[in-house]
C-alpha positions as CSV (number, residue, x, y, z in Angstrom):
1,X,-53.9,23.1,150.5
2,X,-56.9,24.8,148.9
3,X,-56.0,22.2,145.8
4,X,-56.2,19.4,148.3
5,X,-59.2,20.5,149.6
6,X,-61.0,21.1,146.3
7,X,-60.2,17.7,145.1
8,X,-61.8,16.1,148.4
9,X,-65.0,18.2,147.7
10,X,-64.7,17.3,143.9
11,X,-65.0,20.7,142.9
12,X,-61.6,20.5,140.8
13,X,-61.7,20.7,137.4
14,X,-58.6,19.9,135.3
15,X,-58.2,23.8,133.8
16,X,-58.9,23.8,129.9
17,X,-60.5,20.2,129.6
18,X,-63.7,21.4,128.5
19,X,-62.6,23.3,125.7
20,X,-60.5,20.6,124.4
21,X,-61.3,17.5,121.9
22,X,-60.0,15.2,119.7
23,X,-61.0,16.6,116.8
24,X,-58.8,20.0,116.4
25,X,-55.8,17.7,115.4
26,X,-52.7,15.7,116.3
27,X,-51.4,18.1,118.2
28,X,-54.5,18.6,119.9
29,X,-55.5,15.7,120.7
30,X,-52.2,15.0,122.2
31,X,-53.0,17.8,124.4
32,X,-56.6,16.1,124.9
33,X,-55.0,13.4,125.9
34,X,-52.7,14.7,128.7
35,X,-55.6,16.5,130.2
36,X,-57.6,13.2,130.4
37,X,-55.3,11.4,131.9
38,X,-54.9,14.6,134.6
39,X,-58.2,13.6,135.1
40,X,-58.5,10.0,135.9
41,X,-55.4,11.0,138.4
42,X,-57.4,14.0,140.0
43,X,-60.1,11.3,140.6
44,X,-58.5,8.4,142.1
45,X,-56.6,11.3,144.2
46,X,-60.1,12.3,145.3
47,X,-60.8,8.3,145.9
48,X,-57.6,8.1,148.4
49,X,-58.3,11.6,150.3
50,X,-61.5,10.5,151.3
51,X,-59.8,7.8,153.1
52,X,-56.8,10.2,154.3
53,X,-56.5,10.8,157.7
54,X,-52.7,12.3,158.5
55,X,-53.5,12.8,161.8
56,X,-54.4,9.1,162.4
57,X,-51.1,8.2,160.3
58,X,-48.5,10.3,162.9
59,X,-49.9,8.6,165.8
60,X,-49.6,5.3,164.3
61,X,-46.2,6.4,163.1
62,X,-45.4,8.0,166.6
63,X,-46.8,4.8,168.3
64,X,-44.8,2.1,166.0
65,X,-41.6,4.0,166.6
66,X,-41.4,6.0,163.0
67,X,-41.2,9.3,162.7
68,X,-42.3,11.7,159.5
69,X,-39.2,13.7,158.1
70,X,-40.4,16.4,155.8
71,X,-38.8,19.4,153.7
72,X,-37.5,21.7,155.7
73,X,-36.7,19.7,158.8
74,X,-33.0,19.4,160.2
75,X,-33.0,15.6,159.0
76,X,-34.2,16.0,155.6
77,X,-31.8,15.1,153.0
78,X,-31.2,18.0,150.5
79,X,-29.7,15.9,147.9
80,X,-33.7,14.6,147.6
81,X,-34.1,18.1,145.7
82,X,-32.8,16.9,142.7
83,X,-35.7,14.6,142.0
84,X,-37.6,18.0,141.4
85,X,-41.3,17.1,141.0
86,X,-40.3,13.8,141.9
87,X,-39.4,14.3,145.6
88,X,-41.2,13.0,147.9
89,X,-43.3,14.9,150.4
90,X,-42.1,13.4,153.2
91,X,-39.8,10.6,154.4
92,X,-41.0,7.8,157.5
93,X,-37.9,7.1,158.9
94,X,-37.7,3.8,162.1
95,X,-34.3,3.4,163.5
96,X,-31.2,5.4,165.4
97,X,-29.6,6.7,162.5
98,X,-29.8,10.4,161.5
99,X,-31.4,10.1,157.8
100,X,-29.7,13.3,156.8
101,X,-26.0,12.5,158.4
102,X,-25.7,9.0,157.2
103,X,-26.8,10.0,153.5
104,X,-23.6,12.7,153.9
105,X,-21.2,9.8,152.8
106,X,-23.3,6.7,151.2
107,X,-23.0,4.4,148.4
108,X,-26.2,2.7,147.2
109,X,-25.4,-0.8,146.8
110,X,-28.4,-2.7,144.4
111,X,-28.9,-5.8,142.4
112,X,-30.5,-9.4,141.7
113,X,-32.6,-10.9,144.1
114,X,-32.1,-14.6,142.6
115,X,-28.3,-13.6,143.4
116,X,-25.7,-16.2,142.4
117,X,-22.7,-17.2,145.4
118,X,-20.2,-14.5,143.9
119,X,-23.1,-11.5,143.5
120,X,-23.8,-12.3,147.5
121,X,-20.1,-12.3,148.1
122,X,-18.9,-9.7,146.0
123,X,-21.8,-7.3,147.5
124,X,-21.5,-8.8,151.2
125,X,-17.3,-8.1,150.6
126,X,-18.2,-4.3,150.0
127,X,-20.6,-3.7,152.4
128,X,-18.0,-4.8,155.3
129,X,-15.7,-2.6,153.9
130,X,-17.7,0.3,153.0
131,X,-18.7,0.2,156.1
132,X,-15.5,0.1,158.1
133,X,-14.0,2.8,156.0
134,X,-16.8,5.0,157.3
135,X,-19.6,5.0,154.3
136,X,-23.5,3.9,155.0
137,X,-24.7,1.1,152.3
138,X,-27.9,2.8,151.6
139,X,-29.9,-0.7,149.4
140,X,-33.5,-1.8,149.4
141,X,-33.9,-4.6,152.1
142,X,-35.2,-7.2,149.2
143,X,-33.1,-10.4,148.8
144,X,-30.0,-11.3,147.6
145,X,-27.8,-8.4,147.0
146,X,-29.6,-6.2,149.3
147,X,-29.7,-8.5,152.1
148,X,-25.8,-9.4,151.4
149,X,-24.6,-5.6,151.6
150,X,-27.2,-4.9,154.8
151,X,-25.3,-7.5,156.7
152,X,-22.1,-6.8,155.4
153,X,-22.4,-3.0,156.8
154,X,-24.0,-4.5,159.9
155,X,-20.4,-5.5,160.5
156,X,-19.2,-2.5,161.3
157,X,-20.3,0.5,163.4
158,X,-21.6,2.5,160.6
159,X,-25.1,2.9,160.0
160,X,-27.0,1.1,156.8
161,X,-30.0,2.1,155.3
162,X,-33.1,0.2,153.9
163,X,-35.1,1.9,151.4
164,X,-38.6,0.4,151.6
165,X,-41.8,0.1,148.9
166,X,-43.8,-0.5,151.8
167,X,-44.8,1.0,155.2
168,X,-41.6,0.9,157.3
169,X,-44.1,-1.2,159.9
170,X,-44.6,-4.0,157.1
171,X,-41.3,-6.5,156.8
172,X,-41.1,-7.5,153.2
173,X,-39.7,-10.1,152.3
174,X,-40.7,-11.9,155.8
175,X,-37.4,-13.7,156.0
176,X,-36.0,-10.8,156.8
177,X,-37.7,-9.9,160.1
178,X,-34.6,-10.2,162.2
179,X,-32.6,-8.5,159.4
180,X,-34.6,-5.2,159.4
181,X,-34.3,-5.3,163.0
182,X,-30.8,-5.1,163.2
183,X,-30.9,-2.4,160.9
184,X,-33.5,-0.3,162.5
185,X,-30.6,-0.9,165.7
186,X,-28.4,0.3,163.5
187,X,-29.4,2.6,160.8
188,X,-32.8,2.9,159.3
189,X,-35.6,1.8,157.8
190,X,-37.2,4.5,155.6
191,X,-40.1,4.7,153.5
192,X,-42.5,7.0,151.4
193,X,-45.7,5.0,152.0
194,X,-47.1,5.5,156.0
195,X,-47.8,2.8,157.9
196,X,-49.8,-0.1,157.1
197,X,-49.3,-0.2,153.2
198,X,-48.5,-3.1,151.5
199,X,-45.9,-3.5,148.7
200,X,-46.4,-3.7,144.7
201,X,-44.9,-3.7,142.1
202,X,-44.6,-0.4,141.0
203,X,-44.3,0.9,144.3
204,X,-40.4,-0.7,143.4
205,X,-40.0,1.1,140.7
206,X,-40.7,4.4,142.5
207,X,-38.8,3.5,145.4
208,X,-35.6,3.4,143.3
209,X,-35.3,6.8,142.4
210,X,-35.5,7.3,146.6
211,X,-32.1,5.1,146.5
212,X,-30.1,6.4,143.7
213,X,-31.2,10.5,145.0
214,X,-30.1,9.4,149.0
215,X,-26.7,8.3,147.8
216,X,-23.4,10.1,146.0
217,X,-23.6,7.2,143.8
218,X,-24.9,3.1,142.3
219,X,-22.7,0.6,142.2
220,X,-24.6,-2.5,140.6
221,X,-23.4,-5.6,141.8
222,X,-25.2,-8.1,139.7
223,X,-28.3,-7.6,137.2
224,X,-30.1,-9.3,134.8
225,X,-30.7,-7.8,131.2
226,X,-34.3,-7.2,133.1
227,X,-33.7,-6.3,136.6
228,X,-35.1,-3.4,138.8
229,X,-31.4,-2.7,139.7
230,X,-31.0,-1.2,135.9
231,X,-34.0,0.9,136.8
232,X,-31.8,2.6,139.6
233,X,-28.9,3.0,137.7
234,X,-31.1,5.0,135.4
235,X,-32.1,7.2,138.0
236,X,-28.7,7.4,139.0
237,X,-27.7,8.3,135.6
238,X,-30.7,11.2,135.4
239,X,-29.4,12.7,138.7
240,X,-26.0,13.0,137.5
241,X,-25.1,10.7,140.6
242,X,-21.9,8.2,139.8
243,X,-22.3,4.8,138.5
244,X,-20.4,1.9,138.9
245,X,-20.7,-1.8,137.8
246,X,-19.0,-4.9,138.9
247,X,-18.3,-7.4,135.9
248,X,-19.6,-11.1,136.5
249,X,-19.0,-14.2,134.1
250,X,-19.4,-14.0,130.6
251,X,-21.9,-16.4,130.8
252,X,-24.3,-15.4,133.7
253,X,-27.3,-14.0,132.8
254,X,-27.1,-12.6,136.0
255,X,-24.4,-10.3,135.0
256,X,-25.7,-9.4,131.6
257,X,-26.9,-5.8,132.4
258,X,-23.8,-4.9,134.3
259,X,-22.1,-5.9,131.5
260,X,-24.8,-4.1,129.6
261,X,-24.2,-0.7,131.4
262,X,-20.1,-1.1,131.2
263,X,-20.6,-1.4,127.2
264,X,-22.8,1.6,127.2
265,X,-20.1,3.6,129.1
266,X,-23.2,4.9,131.5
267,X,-20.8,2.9,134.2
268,X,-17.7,2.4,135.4
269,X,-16.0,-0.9,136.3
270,X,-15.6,-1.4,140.3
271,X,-14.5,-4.1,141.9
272,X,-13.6,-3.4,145.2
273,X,-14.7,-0.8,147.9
274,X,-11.8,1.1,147.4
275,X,-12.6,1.4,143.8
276,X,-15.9,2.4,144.4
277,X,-14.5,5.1,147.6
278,X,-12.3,6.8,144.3
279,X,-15.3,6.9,142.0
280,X,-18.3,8.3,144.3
281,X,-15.4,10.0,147.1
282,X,-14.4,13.8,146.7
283,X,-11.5,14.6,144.6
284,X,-8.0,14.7,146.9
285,X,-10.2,13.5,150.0
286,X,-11.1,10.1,149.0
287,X,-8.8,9.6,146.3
288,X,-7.1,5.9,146.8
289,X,-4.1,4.7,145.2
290,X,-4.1,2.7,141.8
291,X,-3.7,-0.1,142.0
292,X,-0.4,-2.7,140.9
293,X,0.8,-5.8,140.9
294,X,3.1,-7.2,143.8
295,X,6.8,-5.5,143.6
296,X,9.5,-8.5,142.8
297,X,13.1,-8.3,144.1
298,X,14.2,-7.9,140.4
299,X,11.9,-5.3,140.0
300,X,14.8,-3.2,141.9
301,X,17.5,-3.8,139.5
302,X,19.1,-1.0,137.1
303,X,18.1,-1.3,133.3
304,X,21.9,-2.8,132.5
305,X,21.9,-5.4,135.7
306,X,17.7,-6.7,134.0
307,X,19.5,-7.3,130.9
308,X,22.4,-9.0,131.7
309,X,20.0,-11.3,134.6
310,X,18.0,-12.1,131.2
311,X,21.0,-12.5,129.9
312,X,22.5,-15.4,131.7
313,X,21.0,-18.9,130.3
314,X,18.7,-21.0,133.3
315,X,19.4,-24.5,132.2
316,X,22.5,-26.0,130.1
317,X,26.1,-25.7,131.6
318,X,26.1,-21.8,131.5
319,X,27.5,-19.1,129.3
320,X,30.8,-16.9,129.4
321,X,31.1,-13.6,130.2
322,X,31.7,-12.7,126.6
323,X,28.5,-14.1,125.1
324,X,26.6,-12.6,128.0
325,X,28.0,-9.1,127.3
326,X,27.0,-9.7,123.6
327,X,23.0,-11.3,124.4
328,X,22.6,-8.5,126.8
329,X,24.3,-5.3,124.3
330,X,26.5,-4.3,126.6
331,X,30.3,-3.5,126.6
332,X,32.6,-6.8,128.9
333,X,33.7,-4.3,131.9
334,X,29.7,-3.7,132.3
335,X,28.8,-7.2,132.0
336,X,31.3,-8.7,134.3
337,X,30.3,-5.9,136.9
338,X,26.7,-6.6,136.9
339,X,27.2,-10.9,137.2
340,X,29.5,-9.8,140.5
341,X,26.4,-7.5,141.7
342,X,23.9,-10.6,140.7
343,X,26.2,-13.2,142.2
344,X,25.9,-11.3,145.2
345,X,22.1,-11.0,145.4
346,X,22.0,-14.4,145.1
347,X,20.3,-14.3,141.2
348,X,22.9,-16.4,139.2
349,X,26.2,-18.6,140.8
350,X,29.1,-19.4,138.3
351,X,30.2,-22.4,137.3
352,X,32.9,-24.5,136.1
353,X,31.2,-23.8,132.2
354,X,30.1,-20.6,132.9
355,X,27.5,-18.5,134.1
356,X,23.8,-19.8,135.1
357,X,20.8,-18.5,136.5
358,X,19.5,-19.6,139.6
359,X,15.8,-20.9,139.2
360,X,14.1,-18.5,141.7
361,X,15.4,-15.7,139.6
């Protein structure tokens, strides 16, 4: 606070500036260098204080229905630690939803705004059922992919949370007044700016390390070789959080940097919810089963009964018990026992010329 206070007054000097210069070397001036630009920070901080008023900022938080969540408070999340230097000081936080609870089990879902029909299904499909399995979609309210996994979790009973780069009073993008409404209903709206600011650009690109440290893990849906989504994967990827990827078309662009990231081995390949459950979900607890193909009736058979089925010919008059033993290696006795057993299952029917397959075997 004294820091704080010595900025406002302009009284603080960036410690060792003045015996520094340019000319004692690269190393030096390296060091010169970093001290400058400590400088220009310490006065545009001094710019903003002047214009700082916290108290005016909680009673226009309090009076637009936000509330400040700090360190140390029962809804802070602790997993914001990990950022380090990097967490925030505080958290405004507009909805129903308890910030620290709903982070508990969440999957950050991110990607294109320009989203293509399959990146708004694909991320709309996992939000739904995200949701209904019990896991918040925390994303960043913009549209496309965002907006697709919001609604999808508004589905469900399970909150959703928006991660703004703006005050949580300001709806950007406008078209999604009524969207952020029904999340604030039903989860949160939650920002690091107060009140009143407006978005820019690189207030995105600070936001996403707030996404990829709230959730257990990224799954990008769809991103472009150049997309802010790749910027939270590698946030995700500096915080040790789990990454996942869902693969597009060969020839979107759209899908180039999720391909990107699967080729890098920074992600792994999900394409459903339960896919993504298994990879971000504690071992034993959230395990799902691997998936398999459907299980076929002749999937049942015995090794000797497979290889007499293949065996028996599927077109032409039919084949002899003999010649059957002999395609399928095995002694007469064996063969005649198995055609009985696939007579009766309905799999092959004898004829006048032999043995034949039926064609639905």
């Amino acid at each position: 606070m004294e820091a704080l206070a010595q900025i406002r007054r302009g009284r603080l000097a960036v410690e060792g500036r003045g015996r520094l210069s340019p000319e004692h070397g690269d190393d030096r001036e390296e060091e010169y260098r970093r001290w400058r630009a400590v400088a220009q920070r310490l006065a545009g901080w001094r710019a903003r204080l002047q214009a700082a008023d916290p108290a005016a900022d909680l009673a226009a938080g309090e009076a637009g229905g936000a509330r400040l969540v700090v360190p140390g408070d029962i809804e802070w999340p602790t997993q914001l630690d990990d950022l380090g230097h990097a967490r925030p000081v505080g958290l405004w936080v507009h909805g129903t939803a308890d910030l620290r609870f709903s982070c508990l089990r969440s999957v950050a879902l991110v990607g294109a705004r320009a989203a293509t029909a399959y990146g708004a299904h694909v991320a709309a499909t996992l939000g739904v059922d995200l949701g209904h399995d019990g896991w918040t979609v925390i994303s960043g309210g913009a549209y496309g992919i965002d907006g697709a996994a919001h609604r999808g979790a508004l589905t469900g009973e399970t909150p959703t949370i928006a991660v703004l780069a703006c005050g949580t009073d300001f709806c950007y993008p406008q078209g999604h007044h009524e969207l952020f409404a029904a999340v604030r209903d039903q989860g949160a709206l939650v920002s690091e700016c107060p009140l009143g600011v407006h978005p820019t650009r690189s207030r995105f690109l600070v936001r996403n390390r707030l996404i990829a440290a709230l959730s257990r893990g990224t799954v990008v849906v769809e991103a472009a070789l150049r997309s802010g989504a790749l910027n939270t994967a590698n946030h995700a990827v500096s915080l040790s959080r789990h990454l996942g990827a869902v693969p597009g078309p060969v020839t979107s662009g759209l899908s180039a940097g999720c391909h990107h990231l699967l080729r890098q081995g920074k992600a792994v390949c999900v394409t459903s919810a339960a896919e993504v459950i298994d990879l971000v979900g504690l071992i034993g607890d959230d395990a799902r089963p691997h998936r398999r193909g459907p299980v076929l009736p002749r999937d049942t058979l015995g090794t000797e009964t497979r290889r007499v089925l293949d065996a028996v010919p599927a077109r032409g008059g039919g084949a002899g018990p003999a010649t059957i033993a002999v395609a399928a290696e095995v002694d007469l006795a064996t063969a005649l026992s198995c055609l009985g057993a696939l007579a009766a299952a309905g799999y092959v029917q004898r004829t006048r010329h032999g043995w034949r397959a039926l064609p639905h075997t």
